[in-house]
N, CA, C, O and CB atoms as a CASP TS submission, in Angstrom:
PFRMAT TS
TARGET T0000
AUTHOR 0000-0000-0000
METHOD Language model
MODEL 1
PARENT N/A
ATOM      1  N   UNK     1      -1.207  15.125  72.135  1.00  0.00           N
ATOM      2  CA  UNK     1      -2.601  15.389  71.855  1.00  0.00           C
ATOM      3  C   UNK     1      -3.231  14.107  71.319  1.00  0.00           C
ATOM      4  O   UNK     1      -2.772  13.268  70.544  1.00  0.00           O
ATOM      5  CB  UNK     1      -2.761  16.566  70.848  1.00  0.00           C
ATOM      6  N   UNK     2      -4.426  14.184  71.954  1.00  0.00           N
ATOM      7  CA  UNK     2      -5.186  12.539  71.904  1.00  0.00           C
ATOM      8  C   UNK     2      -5.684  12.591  70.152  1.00  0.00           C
ATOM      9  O   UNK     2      -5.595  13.666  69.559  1.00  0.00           O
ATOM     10  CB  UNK     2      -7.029  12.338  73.322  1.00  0.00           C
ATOM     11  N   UNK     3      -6.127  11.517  69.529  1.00  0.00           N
ATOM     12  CA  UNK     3      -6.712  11.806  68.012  1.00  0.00           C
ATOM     13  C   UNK     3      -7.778  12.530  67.999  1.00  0.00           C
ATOM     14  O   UNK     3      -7.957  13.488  67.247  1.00  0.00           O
ATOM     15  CB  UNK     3      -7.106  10.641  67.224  1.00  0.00           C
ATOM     16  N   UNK     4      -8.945  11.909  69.254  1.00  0.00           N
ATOM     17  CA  UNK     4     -10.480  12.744  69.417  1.00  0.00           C
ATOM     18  C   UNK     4      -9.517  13.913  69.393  1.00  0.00           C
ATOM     19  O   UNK     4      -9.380  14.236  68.213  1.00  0.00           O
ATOM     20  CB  UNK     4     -11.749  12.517  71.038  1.00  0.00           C
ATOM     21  N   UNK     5      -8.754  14.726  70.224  1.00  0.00           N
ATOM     22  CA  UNK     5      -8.850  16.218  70.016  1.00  0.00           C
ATOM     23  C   UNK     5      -8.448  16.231  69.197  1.00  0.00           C
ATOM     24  O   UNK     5      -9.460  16.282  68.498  1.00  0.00           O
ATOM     25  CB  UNK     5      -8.411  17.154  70.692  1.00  0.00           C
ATOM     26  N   UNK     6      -7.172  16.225  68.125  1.00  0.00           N
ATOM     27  CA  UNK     6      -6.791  16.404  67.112  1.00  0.00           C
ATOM     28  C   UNK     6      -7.759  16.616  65.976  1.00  0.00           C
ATOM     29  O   UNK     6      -7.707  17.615  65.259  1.00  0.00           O
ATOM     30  CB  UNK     6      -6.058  15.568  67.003  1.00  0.00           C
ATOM     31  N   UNK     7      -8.849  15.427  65.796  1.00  0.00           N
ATOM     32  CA  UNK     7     -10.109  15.651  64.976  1.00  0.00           C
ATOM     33  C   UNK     7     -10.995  17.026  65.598  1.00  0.00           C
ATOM     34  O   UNK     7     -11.379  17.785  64.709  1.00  0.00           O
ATOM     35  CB  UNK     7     -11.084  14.155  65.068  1.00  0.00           C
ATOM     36  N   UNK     8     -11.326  17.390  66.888  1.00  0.00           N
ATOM     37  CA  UNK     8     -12.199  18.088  67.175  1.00  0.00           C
ATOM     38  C   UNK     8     -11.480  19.857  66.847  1.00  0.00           C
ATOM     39  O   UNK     8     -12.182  20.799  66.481  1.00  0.00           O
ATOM     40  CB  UNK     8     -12.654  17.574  68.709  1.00  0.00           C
ATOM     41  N   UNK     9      -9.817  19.945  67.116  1.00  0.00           N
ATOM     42  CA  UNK     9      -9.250  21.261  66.516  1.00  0.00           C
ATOM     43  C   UNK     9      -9.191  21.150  64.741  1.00  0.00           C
ATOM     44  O   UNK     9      -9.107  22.158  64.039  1.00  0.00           O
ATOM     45  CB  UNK     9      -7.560  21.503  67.217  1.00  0.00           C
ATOM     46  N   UNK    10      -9.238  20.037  64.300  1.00  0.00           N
ATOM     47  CA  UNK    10      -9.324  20.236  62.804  1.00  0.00           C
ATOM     48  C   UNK    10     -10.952  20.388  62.468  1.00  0.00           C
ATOM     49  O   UNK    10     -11.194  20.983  61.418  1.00  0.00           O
ATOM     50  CB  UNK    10      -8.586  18.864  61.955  1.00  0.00           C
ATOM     51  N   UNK    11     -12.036  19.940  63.203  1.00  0.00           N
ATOM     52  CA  UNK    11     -13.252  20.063  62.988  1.00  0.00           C
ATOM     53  C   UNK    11     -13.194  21.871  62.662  1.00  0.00           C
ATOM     54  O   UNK    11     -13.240  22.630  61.694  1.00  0.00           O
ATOM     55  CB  UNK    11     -14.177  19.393  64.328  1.00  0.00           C
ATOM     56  N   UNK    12     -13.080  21.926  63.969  1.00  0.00           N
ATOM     57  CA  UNK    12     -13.605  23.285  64.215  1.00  0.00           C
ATOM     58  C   UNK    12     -12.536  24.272  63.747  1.00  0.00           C
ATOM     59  O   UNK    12     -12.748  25.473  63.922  1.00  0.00           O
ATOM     60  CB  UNK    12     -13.969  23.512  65.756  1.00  0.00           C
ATOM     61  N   UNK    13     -11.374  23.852  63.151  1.00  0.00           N
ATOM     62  CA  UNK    13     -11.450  24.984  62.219  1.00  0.00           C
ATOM     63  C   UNK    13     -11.697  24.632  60.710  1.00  0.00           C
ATOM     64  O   UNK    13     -11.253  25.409  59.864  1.00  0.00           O
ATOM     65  CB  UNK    13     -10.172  25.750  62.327  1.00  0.00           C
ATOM     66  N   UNK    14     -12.245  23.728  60.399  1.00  0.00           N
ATOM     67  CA  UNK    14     -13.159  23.960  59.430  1.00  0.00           C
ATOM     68  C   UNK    14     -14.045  24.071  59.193  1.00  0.00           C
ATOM     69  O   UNK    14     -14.346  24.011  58.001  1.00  0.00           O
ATOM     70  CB  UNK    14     -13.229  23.657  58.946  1.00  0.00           C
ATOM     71  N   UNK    15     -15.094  24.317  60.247  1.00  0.00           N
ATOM     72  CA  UNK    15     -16.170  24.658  60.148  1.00  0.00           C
ATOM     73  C   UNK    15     -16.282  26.562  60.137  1.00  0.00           C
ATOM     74  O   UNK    15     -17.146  27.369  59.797  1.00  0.00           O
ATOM     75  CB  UNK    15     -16.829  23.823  61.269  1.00  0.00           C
ATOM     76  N   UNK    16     -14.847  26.652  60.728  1.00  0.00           N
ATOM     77  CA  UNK    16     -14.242  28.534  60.243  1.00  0.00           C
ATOM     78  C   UNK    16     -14.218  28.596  59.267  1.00  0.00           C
ATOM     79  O   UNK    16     -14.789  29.607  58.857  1.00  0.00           O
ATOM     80  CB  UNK    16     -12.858  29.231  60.499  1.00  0.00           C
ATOM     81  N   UNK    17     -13.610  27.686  58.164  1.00  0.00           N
ATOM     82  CA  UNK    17     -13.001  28.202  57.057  1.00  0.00           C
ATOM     83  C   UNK    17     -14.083  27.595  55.901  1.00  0.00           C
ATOM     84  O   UNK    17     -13.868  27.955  54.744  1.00  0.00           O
ATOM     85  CB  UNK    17     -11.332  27.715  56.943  1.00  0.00           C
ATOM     86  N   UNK    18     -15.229  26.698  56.148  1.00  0.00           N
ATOM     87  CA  UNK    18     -16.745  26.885  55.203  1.00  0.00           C
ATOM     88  C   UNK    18     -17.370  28.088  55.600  1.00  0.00           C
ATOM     89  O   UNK    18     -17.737  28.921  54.770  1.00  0.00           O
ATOM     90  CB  UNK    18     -17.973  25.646  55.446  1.00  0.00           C
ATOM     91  N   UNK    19     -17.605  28.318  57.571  1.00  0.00           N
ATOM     92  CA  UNK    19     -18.318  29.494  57.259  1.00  0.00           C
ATOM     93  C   UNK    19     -18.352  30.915  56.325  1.00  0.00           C
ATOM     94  O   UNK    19     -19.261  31.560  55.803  1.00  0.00           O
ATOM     95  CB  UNK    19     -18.325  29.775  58.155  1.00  0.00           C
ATOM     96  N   UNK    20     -16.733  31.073  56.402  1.00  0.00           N
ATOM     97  CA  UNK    20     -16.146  32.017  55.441  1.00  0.00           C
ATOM     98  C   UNK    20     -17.077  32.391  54.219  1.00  0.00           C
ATOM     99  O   UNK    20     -17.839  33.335  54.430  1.00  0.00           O
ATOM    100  CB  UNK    20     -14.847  31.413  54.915  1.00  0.00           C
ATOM    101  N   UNK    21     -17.113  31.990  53.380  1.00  0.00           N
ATOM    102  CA  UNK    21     -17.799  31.397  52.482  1.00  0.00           C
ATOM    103  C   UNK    21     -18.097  29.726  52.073  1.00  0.00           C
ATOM    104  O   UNK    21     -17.729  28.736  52.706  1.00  0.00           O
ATOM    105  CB  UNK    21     -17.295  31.970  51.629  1.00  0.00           C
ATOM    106  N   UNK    22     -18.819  29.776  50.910  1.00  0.00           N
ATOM    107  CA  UNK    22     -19.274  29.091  50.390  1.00  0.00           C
ATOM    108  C   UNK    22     -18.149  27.735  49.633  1.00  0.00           C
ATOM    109  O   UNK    22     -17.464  28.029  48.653  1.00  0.00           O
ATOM    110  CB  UNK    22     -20.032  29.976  49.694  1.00  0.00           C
ATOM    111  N   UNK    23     -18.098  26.311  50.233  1.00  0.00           N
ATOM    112  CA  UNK    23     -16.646  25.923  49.372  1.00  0.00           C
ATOM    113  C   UNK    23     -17.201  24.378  48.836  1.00  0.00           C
ATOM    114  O   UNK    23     -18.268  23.913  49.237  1.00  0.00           O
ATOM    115  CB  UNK    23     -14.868  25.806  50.606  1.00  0.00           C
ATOM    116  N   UNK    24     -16.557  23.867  48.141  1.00  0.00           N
ATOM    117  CA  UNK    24     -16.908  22.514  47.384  1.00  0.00           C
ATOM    118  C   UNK    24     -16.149  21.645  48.318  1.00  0.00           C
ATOM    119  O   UNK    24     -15.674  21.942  49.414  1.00  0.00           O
ATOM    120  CB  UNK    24     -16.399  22.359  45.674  1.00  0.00           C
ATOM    121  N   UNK    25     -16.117  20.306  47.563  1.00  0.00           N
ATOM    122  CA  UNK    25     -15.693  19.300  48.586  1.00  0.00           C
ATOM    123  C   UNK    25     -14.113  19.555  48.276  1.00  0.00           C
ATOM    124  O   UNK    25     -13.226  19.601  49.129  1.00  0.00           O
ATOM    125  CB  UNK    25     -16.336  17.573  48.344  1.00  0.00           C
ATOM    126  N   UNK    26     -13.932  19.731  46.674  1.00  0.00           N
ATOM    127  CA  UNK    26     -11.895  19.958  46.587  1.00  0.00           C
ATOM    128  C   UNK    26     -10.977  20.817  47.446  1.00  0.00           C
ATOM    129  O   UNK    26      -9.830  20.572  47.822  1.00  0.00           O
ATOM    130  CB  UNK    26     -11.391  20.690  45.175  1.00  0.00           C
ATOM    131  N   UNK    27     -12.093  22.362  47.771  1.00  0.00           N
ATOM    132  CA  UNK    27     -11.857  22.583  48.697  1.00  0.00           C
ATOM    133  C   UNK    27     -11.356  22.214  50.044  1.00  0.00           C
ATOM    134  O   UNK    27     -10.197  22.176  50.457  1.00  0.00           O
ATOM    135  CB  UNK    27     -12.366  22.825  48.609  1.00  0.00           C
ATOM    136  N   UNK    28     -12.442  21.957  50.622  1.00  0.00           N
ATOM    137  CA  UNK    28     -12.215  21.405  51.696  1.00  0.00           C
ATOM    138  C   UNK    28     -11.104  20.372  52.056  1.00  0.00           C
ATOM    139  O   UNK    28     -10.523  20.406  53.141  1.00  0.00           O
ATOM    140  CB  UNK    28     -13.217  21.003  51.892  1.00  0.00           C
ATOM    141  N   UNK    29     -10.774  19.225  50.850  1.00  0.00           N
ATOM    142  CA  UNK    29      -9.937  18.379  51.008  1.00  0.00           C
ATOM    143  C   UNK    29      -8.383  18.673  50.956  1.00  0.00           C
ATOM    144  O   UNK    29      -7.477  18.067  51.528  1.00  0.00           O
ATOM    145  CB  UNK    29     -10.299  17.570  50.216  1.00  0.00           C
ATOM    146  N   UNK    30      -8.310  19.986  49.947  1.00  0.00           N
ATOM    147  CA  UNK    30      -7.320  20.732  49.790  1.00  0.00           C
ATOM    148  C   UNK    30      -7.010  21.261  51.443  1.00  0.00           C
ATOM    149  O   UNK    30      -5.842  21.399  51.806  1.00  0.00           O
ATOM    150  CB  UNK    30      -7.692  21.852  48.636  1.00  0.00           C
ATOM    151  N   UNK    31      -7.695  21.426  52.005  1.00  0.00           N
ATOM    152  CA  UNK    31      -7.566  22.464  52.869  1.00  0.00           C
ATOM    153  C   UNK    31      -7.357  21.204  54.356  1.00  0.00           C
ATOM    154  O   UNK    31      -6.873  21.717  55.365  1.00  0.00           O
ATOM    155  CB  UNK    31      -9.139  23.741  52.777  1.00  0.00           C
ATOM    156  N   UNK    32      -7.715  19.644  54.450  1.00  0.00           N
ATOM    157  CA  UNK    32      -7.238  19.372  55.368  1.00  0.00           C
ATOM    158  C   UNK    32      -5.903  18.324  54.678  1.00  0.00           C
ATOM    159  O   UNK    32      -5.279  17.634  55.484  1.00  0.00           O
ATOM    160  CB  UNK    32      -8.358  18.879  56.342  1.00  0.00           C
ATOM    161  N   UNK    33      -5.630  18.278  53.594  1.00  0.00           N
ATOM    162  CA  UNK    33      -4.328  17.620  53.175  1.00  0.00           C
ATOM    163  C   UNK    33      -3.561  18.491  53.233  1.00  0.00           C
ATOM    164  O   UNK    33      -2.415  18.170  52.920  1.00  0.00           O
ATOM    165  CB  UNK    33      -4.194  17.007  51.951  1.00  0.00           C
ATOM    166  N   UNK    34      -3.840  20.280  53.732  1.00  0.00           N
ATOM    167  CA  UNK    34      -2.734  21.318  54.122  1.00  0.00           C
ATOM    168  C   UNK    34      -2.243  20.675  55.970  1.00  0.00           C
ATOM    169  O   UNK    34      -1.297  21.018  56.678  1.00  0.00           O
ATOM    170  CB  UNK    34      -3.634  23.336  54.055  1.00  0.00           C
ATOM    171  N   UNK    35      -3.182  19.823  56.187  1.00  0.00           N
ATOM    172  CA  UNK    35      -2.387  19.681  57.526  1.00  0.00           C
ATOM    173  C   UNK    35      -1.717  18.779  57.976  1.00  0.00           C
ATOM    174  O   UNK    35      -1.265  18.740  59.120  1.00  0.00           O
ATOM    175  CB  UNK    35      -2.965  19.773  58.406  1.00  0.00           C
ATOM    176  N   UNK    36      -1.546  17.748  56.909  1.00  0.00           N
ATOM    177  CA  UNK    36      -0.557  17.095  56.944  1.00  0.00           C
ATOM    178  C   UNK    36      -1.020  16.170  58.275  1.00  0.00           C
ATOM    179  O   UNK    36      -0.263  16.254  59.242  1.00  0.00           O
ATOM    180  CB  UNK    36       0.742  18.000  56.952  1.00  0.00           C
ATOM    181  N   UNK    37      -2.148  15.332  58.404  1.00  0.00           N
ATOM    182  CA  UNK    37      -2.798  14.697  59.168  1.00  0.00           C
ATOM    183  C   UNK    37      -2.839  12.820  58.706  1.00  0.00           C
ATOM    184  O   UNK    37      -2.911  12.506  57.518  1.00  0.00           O
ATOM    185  CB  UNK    37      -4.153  15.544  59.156  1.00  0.00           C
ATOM    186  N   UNK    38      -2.781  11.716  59.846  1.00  0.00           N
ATOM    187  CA  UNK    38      -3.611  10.666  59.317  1.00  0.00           C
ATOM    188  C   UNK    38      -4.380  10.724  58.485  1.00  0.00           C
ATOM    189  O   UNK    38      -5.010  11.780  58.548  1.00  0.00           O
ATOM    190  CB  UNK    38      -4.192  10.204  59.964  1.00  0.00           C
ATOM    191  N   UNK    39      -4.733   9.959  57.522  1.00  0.00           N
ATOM    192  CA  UNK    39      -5.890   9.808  56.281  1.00  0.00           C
ATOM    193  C   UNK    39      -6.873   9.287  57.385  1.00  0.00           C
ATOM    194  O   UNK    39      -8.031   9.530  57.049  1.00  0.00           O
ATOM    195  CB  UNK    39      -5.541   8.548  54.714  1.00  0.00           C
ATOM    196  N   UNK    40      -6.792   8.693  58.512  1.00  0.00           N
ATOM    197  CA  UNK    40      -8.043   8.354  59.405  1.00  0.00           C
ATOM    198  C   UNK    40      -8.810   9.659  59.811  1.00  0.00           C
ATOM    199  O   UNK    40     -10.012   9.706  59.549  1.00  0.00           O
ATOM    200  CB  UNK    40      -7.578   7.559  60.796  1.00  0.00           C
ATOM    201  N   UNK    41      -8.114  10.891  60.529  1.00  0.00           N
ATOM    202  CA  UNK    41      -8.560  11.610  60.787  1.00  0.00           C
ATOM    203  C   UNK    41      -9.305  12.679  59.721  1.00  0.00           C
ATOM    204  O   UNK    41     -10.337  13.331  59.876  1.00  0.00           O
ATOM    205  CB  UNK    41      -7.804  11.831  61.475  1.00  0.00           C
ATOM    206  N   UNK    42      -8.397  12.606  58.601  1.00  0.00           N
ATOM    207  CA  UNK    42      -8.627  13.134  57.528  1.00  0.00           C
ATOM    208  C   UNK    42     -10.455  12.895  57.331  1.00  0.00           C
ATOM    209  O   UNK    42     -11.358  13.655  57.681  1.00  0.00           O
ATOM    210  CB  UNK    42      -7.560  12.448  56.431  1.00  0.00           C
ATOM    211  N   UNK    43     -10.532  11.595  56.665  1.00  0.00           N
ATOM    212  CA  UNK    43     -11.441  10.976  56.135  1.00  0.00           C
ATOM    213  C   UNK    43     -12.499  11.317  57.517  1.00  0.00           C
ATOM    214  O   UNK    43     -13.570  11.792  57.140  1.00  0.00           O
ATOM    215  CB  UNK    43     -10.991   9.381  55.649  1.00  0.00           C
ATOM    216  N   UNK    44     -12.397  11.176  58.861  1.00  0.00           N
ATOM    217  CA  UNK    44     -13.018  11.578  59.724  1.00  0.00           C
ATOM    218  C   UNK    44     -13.772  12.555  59.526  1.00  0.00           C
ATOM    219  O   UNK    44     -14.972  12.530  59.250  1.00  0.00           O
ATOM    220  CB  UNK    44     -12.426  11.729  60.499  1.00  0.00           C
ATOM    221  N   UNK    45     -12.739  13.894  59.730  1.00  0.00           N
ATOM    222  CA  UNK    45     -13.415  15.412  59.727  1.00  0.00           C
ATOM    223  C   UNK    45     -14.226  15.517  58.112  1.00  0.00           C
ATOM    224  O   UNK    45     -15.045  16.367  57.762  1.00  0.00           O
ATOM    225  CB  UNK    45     -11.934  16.852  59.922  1.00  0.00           C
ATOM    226  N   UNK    46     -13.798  14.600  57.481  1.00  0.00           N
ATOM    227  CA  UNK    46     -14.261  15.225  56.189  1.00  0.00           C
ATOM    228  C   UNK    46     -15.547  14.508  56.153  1.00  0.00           C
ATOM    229  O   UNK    46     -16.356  15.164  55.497  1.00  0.00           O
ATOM    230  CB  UNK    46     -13.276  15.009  54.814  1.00  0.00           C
ATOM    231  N   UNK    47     -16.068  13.353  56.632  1.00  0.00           N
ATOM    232  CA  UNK    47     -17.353  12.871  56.585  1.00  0.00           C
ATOM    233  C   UNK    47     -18.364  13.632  57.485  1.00  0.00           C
ATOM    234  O   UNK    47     -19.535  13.741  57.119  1.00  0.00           O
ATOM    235  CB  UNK    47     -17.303  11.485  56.925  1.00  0.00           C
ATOM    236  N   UNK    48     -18.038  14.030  58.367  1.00  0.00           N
ATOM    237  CA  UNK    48     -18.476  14.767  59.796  1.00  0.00           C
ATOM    238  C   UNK    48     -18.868  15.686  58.932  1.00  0.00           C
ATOM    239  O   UNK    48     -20.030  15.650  58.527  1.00  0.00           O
ATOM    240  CB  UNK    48     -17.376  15.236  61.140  1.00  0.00           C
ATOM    241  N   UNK    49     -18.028  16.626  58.512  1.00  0.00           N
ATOM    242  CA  UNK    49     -18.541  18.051  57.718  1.00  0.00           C
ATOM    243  C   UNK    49     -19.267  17.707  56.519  1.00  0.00           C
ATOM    244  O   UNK    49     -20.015  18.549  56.024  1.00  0.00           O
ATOM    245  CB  UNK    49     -17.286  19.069  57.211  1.00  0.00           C
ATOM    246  N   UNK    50     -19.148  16.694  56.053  1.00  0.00           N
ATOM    247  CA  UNK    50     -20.328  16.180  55.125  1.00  0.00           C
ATOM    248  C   UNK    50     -21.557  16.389  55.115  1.00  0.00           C
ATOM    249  O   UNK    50     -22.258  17.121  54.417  1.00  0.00           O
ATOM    250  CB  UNK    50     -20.450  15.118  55.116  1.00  0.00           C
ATOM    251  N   UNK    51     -21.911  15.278  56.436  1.00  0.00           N
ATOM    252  CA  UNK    51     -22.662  14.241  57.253  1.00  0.00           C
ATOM    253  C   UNK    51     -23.948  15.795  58.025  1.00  0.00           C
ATOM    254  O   UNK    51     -25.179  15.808  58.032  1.00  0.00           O
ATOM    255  CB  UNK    51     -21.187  13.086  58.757  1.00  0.00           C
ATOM    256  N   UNK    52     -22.915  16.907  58.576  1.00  0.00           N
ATOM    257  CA  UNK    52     -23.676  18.158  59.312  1.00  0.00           C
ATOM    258  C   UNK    52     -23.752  19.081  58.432  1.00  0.00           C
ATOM    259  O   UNK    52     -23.841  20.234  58.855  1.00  0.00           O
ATOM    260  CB  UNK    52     -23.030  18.793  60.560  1.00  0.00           C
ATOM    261  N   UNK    53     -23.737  18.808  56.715  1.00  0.00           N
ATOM    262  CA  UNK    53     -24.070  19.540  55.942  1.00  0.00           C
ATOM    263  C   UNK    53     -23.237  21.234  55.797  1.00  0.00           C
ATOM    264  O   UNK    53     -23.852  22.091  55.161  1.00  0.00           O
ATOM    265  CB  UNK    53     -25.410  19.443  56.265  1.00  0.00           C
ATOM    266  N   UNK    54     -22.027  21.554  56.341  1.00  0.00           N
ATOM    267  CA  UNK    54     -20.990  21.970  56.471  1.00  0.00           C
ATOM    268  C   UNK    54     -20.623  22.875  55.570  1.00  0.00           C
ATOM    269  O   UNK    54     -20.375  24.081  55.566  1.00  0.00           O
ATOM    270  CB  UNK    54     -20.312  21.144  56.574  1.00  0.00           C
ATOM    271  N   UNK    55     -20.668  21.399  54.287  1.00  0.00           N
ATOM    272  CA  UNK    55     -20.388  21.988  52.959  1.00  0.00           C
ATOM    273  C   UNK    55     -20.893  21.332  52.080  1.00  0.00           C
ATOM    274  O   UNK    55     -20.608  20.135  52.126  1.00  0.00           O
ATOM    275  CB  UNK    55     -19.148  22.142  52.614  1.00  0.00           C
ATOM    276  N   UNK    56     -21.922  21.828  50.817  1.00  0.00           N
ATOM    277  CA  UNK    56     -22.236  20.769  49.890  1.00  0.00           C
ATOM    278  C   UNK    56     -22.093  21.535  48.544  1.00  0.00           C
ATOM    279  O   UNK    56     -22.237  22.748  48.385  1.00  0.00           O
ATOM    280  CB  UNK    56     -23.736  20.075  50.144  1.00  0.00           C
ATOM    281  N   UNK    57     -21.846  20.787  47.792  1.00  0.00           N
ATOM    282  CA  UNK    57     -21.464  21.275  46.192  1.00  0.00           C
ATOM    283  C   UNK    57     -22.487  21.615  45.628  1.00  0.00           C
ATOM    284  O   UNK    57     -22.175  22.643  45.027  1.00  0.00           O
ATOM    285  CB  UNK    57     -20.849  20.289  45.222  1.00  0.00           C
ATOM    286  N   UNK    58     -23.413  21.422  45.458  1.00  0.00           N
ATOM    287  CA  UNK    58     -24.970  22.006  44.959  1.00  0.00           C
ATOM    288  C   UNK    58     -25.003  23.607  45.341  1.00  0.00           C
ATOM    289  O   UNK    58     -25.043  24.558  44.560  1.00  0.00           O
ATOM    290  CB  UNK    58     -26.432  21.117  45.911  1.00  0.00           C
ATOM    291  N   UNK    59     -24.975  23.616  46.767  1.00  0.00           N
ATOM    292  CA  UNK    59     -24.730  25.205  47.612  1.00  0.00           C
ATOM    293  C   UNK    59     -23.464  25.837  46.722  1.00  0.00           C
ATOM    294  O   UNK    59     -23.512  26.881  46.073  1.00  0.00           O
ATOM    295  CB  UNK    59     -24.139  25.015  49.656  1.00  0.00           C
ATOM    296  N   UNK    60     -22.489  25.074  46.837  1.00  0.00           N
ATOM    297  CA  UNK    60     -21.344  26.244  45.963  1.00  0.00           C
ATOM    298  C   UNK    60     -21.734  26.127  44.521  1.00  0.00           C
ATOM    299  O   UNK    60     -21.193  26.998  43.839  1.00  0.00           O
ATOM    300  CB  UNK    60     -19.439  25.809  46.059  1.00  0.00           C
ATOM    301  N   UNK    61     -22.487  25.339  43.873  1.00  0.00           N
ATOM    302  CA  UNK    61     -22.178  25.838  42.491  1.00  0.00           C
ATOM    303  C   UNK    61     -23.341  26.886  42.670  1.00  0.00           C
ATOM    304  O   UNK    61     -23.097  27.940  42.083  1.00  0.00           O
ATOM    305  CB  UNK    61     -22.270  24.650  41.082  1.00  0.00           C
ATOM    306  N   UNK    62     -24.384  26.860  43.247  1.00  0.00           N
ATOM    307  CA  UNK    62     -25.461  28.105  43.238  1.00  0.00           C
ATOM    308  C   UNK    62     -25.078  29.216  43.533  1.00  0.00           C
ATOM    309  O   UNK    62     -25.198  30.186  42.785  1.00  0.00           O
ATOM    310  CB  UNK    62     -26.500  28.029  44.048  1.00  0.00           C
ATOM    311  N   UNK    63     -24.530  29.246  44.731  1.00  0.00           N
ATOM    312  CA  UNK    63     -23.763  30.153  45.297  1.00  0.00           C
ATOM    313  C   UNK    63     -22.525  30.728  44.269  1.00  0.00           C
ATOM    314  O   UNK    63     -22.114  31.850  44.564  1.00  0.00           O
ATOM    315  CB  UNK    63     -23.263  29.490  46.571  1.00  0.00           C
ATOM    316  N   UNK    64     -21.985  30.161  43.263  1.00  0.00           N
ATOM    317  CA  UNK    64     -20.996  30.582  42.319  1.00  0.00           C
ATOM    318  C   UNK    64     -22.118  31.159  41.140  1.00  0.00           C
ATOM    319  O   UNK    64     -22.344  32.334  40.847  1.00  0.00           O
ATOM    320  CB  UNK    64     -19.856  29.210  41.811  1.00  0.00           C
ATOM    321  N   UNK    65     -22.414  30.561  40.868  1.00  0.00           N
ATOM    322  CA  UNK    65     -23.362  31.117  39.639  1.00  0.00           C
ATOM    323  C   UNK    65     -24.260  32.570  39.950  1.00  0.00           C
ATOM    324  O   UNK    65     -24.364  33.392  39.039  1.00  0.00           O
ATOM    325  CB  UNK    65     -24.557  29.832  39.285  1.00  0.00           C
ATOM    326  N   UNK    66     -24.774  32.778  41.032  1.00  0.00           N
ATOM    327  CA  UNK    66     -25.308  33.700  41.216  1.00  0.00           C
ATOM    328  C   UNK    66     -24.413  35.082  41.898  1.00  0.00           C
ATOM    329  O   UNK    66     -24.892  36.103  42.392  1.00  0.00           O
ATOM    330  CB  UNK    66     -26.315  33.169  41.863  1.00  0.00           C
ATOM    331  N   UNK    67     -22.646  34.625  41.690  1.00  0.00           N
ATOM    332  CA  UNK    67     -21.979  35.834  41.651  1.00  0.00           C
ATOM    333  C   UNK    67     -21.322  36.039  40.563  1.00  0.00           C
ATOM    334  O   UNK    67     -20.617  37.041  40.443  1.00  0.00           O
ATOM    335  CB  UNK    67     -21.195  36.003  42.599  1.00  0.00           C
ATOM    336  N   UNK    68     -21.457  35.047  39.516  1.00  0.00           N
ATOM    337  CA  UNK    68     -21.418  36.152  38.233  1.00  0.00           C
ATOM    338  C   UNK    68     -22.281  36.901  37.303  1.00  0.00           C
ATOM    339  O   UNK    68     -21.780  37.650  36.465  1.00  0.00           O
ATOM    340  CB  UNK    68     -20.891  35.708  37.435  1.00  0.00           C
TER
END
């Protein structure tokens, strides 16, 4: 498997696992250092989901505060 795909199956399943809910960036980082990937690709998907607003920490702390 080429890296572009490798980045584009780790994209898209994290763009599953923000839609889910609401997640911070530790999250997220937690969740692609579960795959045991290049730090290139890593750092990739994780700017991408940045960059398309994906996930932002402002959204989860609001989003946290207004479920307790």
């Amino acid at each position: 498997m080429s890296s572009s795909q490798k980045h584009n199956e780790i994209l898209d399943a994290l763009i599953v696992f923000c839609d889910y809910r609401e997640r911070c960036s530790t999250e997220v980082l937690q969740k692609l250092e579960s795959y045991e990937i290049p730090d290139s690709i890593r750092d990739s998907v994780f700017n991408e989901l940045k960059e398309r607003a994906i996930f932002d920490d402002k959204r989860y702390v609001n989003a946290y505060i207004s479920g307790k």
